[in-house]
C-alpha positions as CSV (number, residue, x, y, z in Angstrom):
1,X,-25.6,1.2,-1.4
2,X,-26.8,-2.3,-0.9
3,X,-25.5,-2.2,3.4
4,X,-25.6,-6.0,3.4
5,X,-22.7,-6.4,1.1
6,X,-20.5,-3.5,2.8
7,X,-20.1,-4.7,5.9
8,X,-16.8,-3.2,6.8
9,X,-14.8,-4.6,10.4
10,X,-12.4,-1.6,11.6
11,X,-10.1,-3.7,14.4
12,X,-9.1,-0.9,16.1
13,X,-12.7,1.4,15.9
14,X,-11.6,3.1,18.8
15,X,-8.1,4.6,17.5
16,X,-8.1,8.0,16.5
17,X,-8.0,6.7,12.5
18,X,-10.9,3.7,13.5
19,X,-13.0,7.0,14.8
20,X,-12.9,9.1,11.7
21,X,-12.6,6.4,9.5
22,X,-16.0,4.5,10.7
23,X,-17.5,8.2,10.7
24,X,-16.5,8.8,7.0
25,X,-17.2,5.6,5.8
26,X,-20.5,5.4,7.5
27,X,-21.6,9.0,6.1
28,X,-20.7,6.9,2.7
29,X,-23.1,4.4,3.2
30,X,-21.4,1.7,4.6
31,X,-22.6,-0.5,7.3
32,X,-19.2,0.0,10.4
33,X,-18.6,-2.6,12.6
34,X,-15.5,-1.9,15.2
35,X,-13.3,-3.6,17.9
36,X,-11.2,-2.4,20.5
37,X,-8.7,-4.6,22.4
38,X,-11.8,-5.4,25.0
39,X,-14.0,-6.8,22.4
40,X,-11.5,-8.6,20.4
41,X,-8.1,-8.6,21.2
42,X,-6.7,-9.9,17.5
43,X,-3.6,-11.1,19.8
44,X,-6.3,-14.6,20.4
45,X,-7.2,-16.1,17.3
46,X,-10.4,-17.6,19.1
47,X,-11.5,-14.1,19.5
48,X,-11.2,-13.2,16.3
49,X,-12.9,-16.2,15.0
50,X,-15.8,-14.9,17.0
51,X,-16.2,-11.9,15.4
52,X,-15.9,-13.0,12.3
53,X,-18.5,-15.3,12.5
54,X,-21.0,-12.8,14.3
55,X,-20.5,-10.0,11.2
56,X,-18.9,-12.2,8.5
57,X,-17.1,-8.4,6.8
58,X,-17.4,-7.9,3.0
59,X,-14.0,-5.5,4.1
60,X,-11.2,-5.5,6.9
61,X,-9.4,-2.7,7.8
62,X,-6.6,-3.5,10.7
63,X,-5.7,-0.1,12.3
64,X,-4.9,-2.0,15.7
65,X,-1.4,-1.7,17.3
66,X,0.7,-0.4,19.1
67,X,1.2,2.9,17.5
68,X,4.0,4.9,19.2
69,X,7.8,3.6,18.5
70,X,8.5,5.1,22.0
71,X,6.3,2.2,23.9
72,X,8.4,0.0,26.8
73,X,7.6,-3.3,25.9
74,X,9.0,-4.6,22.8
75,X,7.4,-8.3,22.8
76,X,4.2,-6.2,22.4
77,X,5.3,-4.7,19.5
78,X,5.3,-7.9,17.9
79,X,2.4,-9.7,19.6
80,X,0.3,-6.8,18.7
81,X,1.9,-5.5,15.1
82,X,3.0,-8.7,14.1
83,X,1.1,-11.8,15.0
84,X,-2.3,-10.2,15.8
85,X,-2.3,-9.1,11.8
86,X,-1.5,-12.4,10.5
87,X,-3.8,-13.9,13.3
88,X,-6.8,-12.1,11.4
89,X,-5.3,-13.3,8.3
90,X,-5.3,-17.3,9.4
91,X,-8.5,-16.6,11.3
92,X,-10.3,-15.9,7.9
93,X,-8.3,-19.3,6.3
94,X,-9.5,-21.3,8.8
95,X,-13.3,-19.9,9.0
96,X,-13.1,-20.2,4.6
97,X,-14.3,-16.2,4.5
98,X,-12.8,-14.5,1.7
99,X,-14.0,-10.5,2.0
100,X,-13.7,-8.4,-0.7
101,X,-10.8,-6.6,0.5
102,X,-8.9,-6.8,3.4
103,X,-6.6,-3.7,4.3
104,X,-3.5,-4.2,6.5
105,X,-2.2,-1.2,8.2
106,X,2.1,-0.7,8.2
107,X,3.9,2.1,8.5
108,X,5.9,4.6,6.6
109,X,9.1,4.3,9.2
110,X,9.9,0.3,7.8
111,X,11.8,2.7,5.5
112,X,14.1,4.1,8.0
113,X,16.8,6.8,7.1
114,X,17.1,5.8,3.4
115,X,19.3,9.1,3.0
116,X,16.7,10.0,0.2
117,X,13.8,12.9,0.1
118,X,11.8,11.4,-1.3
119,X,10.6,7.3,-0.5
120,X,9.1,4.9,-2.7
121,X,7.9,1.8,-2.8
122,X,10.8,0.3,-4.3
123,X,13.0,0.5,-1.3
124,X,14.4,-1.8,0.1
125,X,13.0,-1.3,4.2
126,X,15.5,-0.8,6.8
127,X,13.1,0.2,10.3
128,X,15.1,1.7,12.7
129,X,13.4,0.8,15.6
130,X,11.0,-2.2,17.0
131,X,7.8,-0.5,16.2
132,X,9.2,-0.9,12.0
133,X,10.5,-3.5,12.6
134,X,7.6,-5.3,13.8
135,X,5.4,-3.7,11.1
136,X,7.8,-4.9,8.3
137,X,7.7,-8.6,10.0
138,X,3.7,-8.5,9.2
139,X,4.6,-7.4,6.0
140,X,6.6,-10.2,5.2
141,X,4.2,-12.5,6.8
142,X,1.2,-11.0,4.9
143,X,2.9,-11.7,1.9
144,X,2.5,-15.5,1.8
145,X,-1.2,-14.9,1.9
146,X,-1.0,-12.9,-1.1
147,X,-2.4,-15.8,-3.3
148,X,-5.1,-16.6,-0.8
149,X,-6.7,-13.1,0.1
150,X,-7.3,-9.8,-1.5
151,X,-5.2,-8.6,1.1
152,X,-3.6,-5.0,0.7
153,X,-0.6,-3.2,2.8
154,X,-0.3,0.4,3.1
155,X,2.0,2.2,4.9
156,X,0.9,5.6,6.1
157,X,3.0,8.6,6.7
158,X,2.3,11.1,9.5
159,X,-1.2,12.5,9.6
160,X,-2.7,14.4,12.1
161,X,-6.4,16.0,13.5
162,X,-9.1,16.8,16.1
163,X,-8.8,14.7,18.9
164,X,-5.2,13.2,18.1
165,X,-3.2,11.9,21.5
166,X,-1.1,14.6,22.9
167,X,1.5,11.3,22.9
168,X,1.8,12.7,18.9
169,X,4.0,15.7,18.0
170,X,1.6,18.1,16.5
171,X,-1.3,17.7,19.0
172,X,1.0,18.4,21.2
173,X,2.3,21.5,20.2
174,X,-1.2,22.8,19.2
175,X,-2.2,21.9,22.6
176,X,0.5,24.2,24.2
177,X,-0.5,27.4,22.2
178,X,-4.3,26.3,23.1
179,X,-2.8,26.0,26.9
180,X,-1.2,29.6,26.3
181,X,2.2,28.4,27.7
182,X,5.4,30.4,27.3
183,X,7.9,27.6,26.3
184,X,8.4,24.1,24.8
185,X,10.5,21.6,24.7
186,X,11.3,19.6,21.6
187,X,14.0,17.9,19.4
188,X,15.0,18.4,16.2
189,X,13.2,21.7,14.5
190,X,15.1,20.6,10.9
191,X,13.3,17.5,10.6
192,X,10.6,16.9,7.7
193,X,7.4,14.9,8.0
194,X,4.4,14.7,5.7
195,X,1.4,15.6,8.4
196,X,-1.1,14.7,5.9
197,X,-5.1,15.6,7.4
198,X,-6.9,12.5,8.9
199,X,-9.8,13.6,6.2
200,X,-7.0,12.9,3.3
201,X,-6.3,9.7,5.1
202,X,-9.9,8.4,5.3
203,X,-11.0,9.1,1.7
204,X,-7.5,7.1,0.6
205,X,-9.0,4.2,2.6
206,X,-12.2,4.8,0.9
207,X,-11.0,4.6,-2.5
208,X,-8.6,1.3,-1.7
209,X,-11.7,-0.5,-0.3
210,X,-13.7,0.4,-3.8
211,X,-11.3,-0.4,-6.3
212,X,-10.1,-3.7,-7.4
213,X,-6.6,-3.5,-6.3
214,X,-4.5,-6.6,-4.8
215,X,-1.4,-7.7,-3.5
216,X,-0.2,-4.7,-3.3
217,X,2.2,-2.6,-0.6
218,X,1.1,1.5,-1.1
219,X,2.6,4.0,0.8
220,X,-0.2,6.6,1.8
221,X,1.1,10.1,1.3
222,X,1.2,13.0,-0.4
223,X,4.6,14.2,-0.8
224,X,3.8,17.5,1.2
225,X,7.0,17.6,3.5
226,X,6.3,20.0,6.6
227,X,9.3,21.2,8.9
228,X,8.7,21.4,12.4
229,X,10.2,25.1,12.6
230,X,7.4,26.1,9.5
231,X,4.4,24.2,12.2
232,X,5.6,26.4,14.9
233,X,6.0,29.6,13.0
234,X,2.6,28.7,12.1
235,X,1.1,28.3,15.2
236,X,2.7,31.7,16.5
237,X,0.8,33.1,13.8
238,X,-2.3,31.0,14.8
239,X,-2.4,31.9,18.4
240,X,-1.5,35.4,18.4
241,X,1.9,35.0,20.3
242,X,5.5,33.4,19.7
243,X,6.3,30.4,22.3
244,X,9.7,30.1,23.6
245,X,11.2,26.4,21.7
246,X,13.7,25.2,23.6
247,X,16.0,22.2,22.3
248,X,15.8,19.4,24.7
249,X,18.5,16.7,23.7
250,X,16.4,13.7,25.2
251,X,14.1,14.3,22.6
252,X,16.3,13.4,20.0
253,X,16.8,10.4,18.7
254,X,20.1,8.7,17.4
255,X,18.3,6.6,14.9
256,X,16.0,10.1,14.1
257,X,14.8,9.7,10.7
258,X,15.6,13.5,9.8
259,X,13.5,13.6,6.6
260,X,10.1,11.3,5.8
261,X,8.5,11.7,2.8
262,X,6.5,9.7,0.7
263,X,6.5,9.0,-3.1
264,X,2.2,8.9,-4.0
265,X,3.0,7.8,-7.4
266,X,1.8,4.5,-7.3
267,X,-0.9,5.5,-4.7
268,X,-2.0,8.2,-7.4
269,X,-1.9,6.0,-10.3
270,X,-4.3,3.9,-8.9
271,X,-6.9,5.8,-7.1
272,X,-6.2,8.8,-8.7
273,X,-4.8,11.9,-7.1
274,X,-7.0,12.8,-3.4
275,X,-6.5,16.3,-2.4
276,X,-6.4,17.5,1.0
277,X,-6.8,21.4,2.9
278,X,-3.4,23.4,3.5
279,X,-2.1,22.5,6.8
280,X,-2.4,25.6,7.9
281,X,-5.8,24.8,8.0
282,X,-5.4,21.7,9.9
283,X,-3.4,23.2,12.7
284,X,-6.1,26.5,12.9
285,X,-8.7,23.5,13.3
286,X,-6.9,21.5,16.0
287,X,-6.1,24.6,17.8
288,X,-9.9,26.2,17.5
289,X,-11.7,22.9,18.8
């Protein structure tokens, strides 16, 4: 692989995804270049300019944000989320650099609770919180651009791995069994998430960055839908011993999203079907580190 036409820029290099998704694509053969918020904070256009000119990207993959929907600040959200993506975006107008694919990073939860199993793209968003909301607002922003850039949207669904934040659900109830700890408290156990592997996640970005696809909003998911009772009856069976779950009603949500699954349909169709390892096996490697 010739490295000096796959320069890929990961904003956001540091994130858990920007970590294993340099790794991966490195081990691939392409040549990685990252940010994090020291290096180039994508909320100053003039920074970003900077770096573009210094590794003028053949790709761009924006995995930087702010990630949890529980974060105080709520101008952030949309500093961050929403102007920094479209910031890159002008950035690349202004500098006349057209790379040959540029990946923007949504989210799943701009669908909010559609009442539905299953979510396509077809939907019609309704986020249910600022951290959707501020992801669909780059969406619609990114949009104008369509004509401009070879500029894709994805919106992943949960996914999980080594070295997540205990911030996210399933590190952190991997980390109590690791931590041998007789109770924990959680929120709904009836809720359904997808909790995809950050290895399923990487080759997806892989396969987008290789093919010729454009202007185009694909959810990343698999359809898998995991219950949080089935990860802890799981991880009893993992660790040797069954923790005590107790309900704790400040970890429920009023706008909870009880059931968040994705349609891969039109992910499929275009990069083909990407199979991942049970989760089972996920959670036993998360818990073994």
């Amino acid at each position: 692989m010739d490295l000096v036409s796959n320069r890929v820029l990961i904003f956001g290099e540091n994130s858990f995804t920007g970590e294993y998704l340099s790794s991966y694509l490195y081990s691939k053969g392409y040549s990685i270049f990252g940010t994090d918020r020291k290096s180039c904070d994508i909320t100053n256009k003039d920074n970003i300019k900077k770096t573009l000119r210094e590794i003028n990207p053949n790709y761009i993959i924006n995995l930087s944000g702010i990630a949890s929907p529980a974060h105080g600040d709520v101008l952030e959200f949309y500093r961050v989320n929403t102007i920094g993506a479209i910031n890159i975006i002008e950035a690349l107008i202004e500098l006349d650099l057209n790379p040959k694919k540029i990946v923007l990073v949504s989210s799943a939860t701009i669908y909010g609770n559609q009442g539905l199993e299953v979510l396509d793209e077809s939907l019609f968003p309704q986020p249910a919180n600022y951290y959707g909301t501020s992801k669909y607002s780059m969406e619609l922003m990114a949009k104008n651009y369509f004509n401009r850039l070879n500029i894709i949207i994805t919106r992943p669904f949960n996914y999980t791995g080594v070295k997540q934040s205990e911030n996210f659900l399933i590190p952190k109830i991997v980390n109590h069994f690791r931590e041998k700890k007789e109770t924990i408290e959680l929120g709904n156990l009836d809720v359904s998430r997808e909790f995809n592997d950050i290895s399923f996640v990487c080759e997806v970005y892989k396969r987008l960055l290789e093919s010729s696809i454009k202007s185009e909003v694909i959810n990343i998911c698999s359809g898998r839908g995991i219950k949080l009772v089935d990860v802890i009856d799981t991880m009893n069976f993992i660790a040797g011993y069954n923790i005590k779950v107790e309900v704790n009603p400040a970890f429920i949500r009023k706008d909870e999203i009880k059931s968040l699954l994705g349609s891969p349909k039109k992910l499929f169709s275009l990069i083909n079907e990407v199979k991942q390892k049970e989760f089972k096996e996920t959670l036993k490697d998360m818990f073994e580190v």
